[in-house]
Residue, then its C-alpha position, 0 to 999 in steps of 0.5 A: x787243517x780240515x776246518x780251514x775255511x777256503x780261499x774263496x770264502x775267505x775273500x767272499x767274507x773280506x769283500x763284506x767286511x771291505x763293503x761295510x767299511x768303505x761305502x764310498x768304494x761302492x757303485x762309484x760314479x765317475x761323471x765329473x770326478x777326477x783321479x785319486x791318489x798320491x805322489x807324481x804323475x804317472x805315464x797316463x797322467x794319474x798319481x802313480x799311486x791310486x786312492x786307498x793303495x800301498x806300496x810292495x816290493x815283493x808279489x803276492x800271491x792271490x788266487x782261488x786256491x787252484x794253481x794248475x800246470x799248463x804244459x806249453x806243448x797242450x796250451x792253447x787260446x781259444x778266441x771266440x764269440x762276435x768275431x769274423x775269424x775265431x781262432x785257437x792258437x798253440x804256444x808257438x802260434x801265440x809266440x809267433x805275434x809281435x812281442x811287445x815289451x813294457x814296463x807297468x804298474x799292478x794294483x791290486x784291490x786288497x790294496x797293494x800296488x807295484x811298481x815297475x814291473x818288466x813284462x814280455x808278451x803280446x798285446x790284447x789290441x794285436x789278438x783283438x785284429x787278428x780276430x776282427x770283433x764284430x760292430x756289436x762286440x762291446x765287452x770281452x769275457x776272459x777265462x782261466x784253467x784255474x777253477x773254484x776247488x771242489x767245483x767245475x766253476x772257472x775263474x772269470x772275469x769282464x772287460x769293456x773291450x775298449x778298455x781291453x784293447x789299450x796299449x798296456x793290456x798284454x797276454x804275459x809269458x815273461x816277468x822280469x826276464x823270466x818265464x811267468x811264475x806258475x803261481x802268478x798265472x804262468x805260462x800265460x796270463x792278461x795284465x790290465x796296468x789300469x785296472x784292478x789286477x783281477x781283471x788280468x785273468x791267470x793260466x787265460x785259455x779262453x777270450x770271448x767277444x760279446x755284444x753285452x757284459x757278462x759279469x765274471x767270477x768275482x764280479x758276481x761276488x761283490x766287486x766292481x764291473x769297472x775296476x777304476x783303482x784311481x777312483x776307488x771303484x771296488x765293490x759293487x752291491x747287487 
């Protein structure tokens, strides 16, 4: 319908909605604080299921609205910013790291989670010594093809790269045994198991190495630059 209101409107008036509602998943604080959640631990000691989170089974789908085709023979991934080596690798370059498979958890801050998801790819830490970052690289600022529609604005997104260079943060091709979903980021996009999933940026084209946090597309509309899930870290006000 032409009234519809769009995606990111739709999500700018839920991020109100969500602040008004939930003022203790705003600016949270961690120093002292321990996990939330319930059920058994996880494999890093947190209860599998985070503060304020239910269970799927299915995928939801989540996005700005845009899917873009990204054919593999054109793909790359430009590697840029505080680095000793900038890069920019094709597919067959970027299939040619050591492939890590794992099995991990998604949480997503609308609160849902899944579990036990089967991903194939590689490690941002692998991509993070192919690069070298310099001593003052702190953050990473991770790109999409994806762009708000009817603007030339792309989907972003910030990450301490401490955080970005964990064990469980891949550039993934393959869920389930299968070539990545289009809709879910396909052929490539990042999975951050713990953090909130928008920190795991779809059709990723560009990771930029900074000495200070740049916020991204979302964390300049409300949300958290820290994504905790285990300790309902949401939203952020300005």
């Amino acid at each position: 319908m032409a009234d519809r209101p769009d995606l990111v409107e739709r999500r700018l008036r839920y991020i109100r909605r969500q602040i008004e509602l939930d003022q203790g998943a705003v600016n949270v604080a961690f120093r002292d604080a321990s996990p939330q959640g319930s059920g058994p631990p996880n494999r890093d000691g947190m209860p599998r299921l985070p503060v304020g989170q239910h269970l799927v089974h299915n995928w939801p789908v989540l996005d700005l609205g845009d899917h873009p085709d990204v054919p593999l023979e054109t793909w790359t991934l430009e590697l840029r910013g505080a680095v000793e080596n900038p890069l920019t690798l094709t597919w067959a370059e970027f299939q040619a790291l050591p492939q890590t498979e794992d099995v991990s958890d998604f949480h997503c801050v609308t609160t849902w989670s899944r579990y036990d998801n089967h991903w194939r790819g590689v490690r941002l830490e692998a991509i993070a010594e192919l690069v070298v970052p310099l001593d003052e690289a702190r953050f990473v600022l991770c790109t999409g093809h994806d762009v708000m529609p009817g603007t030339d604005i792309p989907y972003t997104t910030n990450l301490s790269l401490a955080r970005a260079v964990e064990n469980d943060v891949l550039l993934v091709h393959t869920w389930e045994g299968e070539p990545l979903p289009r809709e879910h980021g396909g052929p490539c996009r990042m999975i951050t198991p713990k953090l909130y999933a928008w920190k795991g940026t779809k059709w990723i084209r560009r990771i930029e190495f900074l000495p200070v946090d740049h916020r991204g597309f979302w964390e300049v509309r409300g949300y958290s630059t820290t994504a905790e899930p285990w300790f309902n870290d949401r939203y952020a006000a300005e």
